[in-house]
C-alpha positions in Angstrom: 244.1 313.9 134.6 247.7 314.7 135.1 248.1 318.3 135.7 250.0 320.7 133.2 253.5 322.2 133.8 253.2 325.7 135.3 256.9 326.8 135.9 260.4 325.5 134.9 263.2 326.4 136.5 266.1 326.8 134.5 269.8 327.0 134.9 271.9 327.4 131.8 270.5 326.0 128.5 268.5 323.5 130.7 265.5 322.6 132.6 266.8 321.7 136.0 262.9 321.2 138.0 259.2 321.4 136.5 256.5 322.3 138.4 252.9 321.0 137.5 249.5 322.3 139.1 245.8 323.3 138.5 245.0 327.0 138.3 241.4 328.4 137.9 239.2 331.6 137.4 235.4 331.5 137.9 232.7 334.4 138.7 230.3 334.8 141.6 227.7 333.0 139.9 230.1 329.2 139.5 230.8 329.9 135.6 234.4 328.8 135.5 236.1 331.4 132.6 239.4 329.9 133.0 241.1 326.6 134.0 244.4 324.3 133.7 244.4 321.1 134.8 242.4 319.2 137.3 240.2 321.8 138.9 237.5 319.9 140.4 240.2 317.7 142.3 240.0 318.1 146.1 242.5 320.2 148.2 243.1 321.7 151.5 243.3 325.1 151.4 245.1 325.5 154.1 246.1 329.4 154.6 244.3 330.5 151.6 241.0 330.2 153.7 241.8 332.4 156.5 239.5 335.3 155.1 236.3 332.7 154.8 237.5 331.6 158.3 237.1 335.0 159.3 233.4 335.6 158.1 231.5 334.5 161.0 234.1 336.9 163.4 232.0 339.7 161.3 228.9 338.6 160.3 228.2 337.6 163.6 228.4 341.0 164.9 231.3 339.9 167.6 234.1 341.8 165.7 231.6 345.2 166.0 230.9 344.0 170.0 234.7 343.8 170.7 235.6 347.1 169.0 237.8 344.6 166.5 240.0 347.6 164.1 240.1 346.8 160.4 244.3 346.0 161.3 242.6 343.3 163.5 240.8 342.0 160.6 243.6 342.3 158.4 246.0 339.8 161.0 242.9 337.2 161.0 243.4 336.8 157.3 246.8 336.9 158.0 249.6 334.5 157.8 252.0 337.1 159.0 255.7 337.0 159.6 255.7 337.5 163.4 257.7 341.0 163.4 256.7 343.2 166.0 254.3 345.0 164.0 252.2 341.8 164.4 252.6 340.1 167.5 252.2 343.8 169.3 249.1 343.9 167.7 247.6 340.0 168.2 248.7 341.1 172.2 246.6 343.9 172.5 243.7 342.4 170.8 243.8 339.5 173.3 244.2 341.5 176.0 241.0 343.3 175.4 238.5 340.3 174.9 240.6 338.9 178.1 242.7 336.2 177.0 246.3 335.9 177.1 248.7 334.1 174.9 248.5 330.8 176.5 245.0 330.9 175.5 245.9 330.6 172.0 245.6 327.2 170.7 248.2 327.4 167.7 252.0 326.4 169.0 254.9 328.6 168.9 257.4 328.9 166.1 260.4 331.5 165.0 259.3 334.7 163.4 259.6 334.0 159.3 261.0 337.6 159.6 264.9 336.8 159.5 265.7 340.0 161.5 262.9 339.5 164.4 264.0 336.0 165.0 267.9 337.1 164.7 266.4 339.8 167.6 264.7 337.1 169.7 267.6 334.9 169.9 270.2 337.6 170.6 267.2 338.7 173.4 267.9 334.9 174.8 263.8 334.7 174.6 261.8 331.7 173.0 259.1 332.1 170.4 255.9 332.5 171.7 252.3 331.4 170.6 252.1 334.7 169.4 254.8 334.4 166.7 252.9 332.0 165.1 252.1 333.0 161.6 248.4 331.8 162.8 247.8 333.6 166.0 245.9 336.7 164.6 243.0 334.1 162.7 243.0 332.1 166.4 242.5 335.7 168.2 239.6 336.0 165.6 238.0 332.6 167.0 238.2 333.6 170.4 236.8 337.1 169.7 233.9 334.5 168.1 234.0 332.7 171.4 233.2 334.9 173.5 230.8 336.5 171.7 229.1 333.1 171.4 229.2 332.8 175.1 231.2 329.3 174.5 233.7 328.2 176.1 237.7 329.3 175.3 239.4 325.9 176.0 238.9 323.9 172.7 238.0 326.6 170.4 240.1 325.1 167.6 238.0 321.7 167.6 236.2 320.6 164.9 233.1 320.3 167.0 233.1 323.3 168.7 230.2 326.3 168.6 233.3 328.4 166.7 234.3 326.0 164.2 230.8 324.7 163.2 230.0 328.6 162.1 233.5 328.5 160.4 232.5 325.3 158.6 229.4 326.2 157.8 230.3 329.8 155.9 232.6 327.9 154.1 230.2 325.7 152.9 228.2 327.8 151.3 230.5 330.3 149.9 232.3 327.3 147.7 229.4 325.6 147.3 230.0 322.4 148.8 227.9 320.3 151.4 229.2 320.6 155.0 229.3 316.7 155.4 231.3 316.2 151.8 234.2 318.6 153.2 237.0 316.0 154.9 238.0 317.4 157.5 242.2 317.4 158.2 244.1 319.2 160.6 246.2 322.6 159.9 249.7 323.2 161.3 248.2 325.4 163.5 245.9 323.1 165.2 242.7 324.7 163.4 240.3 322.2 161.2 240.7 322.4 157.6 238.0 320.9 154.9 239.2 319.7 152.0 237.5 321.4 148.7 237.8 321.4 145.2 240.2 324.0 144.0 237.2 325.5 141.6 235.0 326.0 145.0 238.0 327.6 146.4 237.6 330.0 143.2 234.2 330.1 143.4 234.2 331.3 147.7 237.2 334.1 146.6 234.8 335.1 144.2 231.6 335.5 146.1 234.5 337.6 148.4 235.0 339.6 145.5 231.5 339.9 144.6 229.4 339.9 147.3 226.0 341.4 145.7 224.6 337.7 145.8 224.8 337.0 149.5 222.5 337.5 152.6 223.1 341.2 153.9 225.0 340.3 157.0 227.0 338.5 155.1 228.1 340.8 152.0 228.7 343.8 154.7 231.0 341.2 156.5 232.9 340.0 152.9 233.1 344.1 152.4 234.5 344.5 155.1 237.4 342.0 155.0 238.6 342.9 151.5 238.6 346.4 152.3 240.9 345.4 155.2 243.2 343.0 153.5 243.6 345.5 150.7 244.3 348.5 153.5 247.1 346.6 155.0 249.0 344.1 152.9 252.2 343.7 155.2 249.8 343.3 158.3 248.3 340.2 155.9 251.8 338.8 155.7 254.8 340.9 156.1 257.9 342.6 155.1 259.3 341.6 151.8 256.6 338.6 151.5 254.7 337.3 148.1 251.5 338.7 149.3 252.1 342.0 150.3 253.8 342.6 147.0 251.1 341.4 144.5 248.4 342.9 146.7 250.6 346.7 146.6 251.4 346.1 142.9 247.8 345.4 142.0 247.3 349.1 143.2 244.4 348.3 145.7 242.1 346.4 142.9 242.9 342.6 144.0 243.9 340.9 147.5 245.8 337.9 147.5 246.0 334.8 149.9 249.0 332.1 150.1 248.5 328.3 152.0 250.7 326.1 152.9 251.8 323.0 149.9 251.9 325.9 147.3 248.1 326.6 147.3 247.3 330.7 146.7 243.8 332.6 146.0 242.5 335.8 145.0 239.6 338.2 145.1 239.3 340.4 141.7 236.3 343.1 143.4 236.1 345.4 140.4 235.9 341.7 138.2 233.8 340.1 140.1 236.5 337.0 140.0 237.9 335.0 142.3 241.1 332.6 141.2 242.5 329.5 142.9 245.4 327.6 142.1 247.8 324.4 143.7 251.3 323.4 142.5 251.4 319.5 142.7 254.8 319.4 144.4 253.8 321.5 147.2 256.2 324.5 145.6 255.6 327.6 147.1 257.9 329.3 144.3 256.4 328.2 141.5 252.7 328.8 143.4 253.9 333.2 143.4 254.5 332.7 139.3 251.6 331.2 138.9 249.6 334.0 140.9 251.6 336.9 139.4 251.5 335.5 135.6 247.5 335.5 136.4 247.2 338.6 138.0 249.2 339.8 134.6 246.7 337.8 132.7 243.9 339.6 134.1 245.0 343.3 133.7 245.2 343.6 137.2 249.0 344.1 137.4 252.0 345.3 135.3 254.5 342.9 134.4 257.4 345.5 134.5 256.2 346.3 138.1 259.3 345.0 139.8 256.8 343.7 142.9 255.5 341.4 140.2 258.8 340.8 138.2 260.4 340.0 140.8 257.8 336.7 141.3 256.6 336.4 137.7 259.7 335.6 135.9 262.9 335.9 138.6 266.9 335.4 138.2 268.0 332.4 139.2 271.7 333.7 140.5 274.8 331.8 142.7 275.8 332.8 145.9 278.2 335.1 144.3 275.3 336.8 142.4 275.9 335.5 139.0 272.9 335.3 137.0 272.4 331.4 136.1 269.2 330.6 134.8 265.7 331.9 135.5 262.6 331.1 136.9 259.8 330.8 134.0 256.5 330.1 133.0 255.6 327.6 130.2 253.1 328.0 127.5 250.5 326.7 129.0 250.4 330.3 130.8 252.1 332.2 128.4 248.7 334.0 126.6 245.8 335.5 126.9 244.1 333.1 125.0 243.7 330.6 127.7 241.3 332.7 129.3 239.0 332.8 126.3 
């Protein structure tokens, strides 16, 4: 099915660029209460899994065995914007389960943080592996190494002892055979398994809800989200998408961006989980889509300006000018689509 259109952007009287995608909202137990478009269609998360890519770092017991602090657990959900806040903290961590940043297997890249990469240039020093938006969730899978007793080198391979516990916990919190997962490569060198967008929903609300899970694993899920919600900038970074909606949702909801506009979230006092892609890969449109749902929901005000300013932004000129807006369509526009 083609997908519906999510967001318009528009300047003047016109619309300039559409934006179609998929969006869903399901409960712990798979009963999908909302959806647009083609939810069952196959995606890769991409970023959006990092907190199911952190389970096994907790369940297994290596993040109690390596003293790992919940601002530990909030970087390996983290796609964060390599300020110093972050990389200080990814340092110390590795330093303490005796790795060093070469270790890492994710490459190095400028801080998204304009002002930490402006700082690192002036400094005349290269980005590092731990500037990588990345390096906190790879810390997390040597912290599972070790405690596994497997080797370091080649953590990040699909067939290694780390990533077959990451597979597997992903498996069965979206509810999706191990061998019907393709398997594709992340930006950061990490497997990722392609899903459908309504398991993604369905894994983000077993986070959310974790009553139905094995013990070890629901303390582990509790743990996470209490976490993420603790420290939203840790989780991404100053000024970013995630840190806003997760502040403005006044610690009752933790969101999750991905790269190729996919985003998730965790509902605890719902019980929901929601999972949503924009076709075109638009990250914009992917933050409208999150905050008009979080609105949706009740778990947000749209007057908030954290949320306004995704929900339904200016489009202004370089000289400031308001010239259009950023918008969603109908299709989103009530509450009767989640009936």
């Amino acid at each position: 099915m083609t997908n519906p259109v999510l967001v318009e952007l528009v300047r003047g009287n016109m619309v300039e660029s559409a934006h179609r995608g998929a969006a869903v909202v399901c409960d712990a137990a798979g009963t999908l209460r909302a959806a647009w478009g083609a939810v069952t269609r196959p995606v890769y998360p991409r970023s959006a899994y990092k907190a199911l890519q952190a389970l096994a770092l907790v369940e297994t017991g290596a993040a109690a065995a390596a003293g790992v602090t919940d601002e530990e657990l909030a970087l390996a959900c983290a796609s964060h914007s390599g300020e110093p806040m972050h990389t200080s903290r990814v340092a110390a961590w590795l330093s303490r389960i005796g790795c060093t940043e070469p270790d890492l297997a994710c490459g190095p890249h400028l801080p998204y943080h304009e002002k930490s990469a402006h700082d690192l240039i002036r400094a005349g020093e290269k980005p590092c592996r731990l500037h990588n938006n990345c390096s906190g969730k790879h810390t997390g899978f040597l912290t599972l190494a070790r405690h596994l007793g497997a080797p370091v080198a080649g953590y990040e391979q699909p067939a290694h002892p780390v990533q077959a516990h990451v597979r597997a916990a992903i498996a069965e919190m979206c509810g999706v055979a191990p061998d019907a997962m393709p398997v594709g490569i992340d930006g950061c060198a990490a497997p990722n398994y392609a899903i459908p967008l309504s398991g993604l929903a369905l894994g983000m609300a077993r986070l959310a809800n974790p009553a139905g899970l094995a013990p070890a694993r629901a303390a582990a899920a509790e743990r996470l989200v209490s976490a993420w919600k603790a420290h939203p900038v840790l989780v991404s970074g100053t000024g970013r998408a995630c840190a806003d909606l997760i502040s403005a949702a006044r610690g009752r909801t933790v969101v999750k961006t991905g790269a190729e506009a996919v985003f998730m979230a965790a509902l605890p006092e719902q019980g929901l989980g929601i999972a949503l892609k924009i076709d075109d890969g638009g990250t914009r449109a992917a933050e409208t889509v999150m905050a008009q749902l979080l609105v949706l929901l009740g778990e947000a005000d749209p007057d908030d300006p954290r949320i306004a300013r995704h929900r339904n932004p200016p489009l202004r000129n370089w000289r400031g000018d308001v010239v259009g807006e950023r918008r969603i369509t109908a299709a989103l526009g009530v509450l009767g689509a989640l009936d």
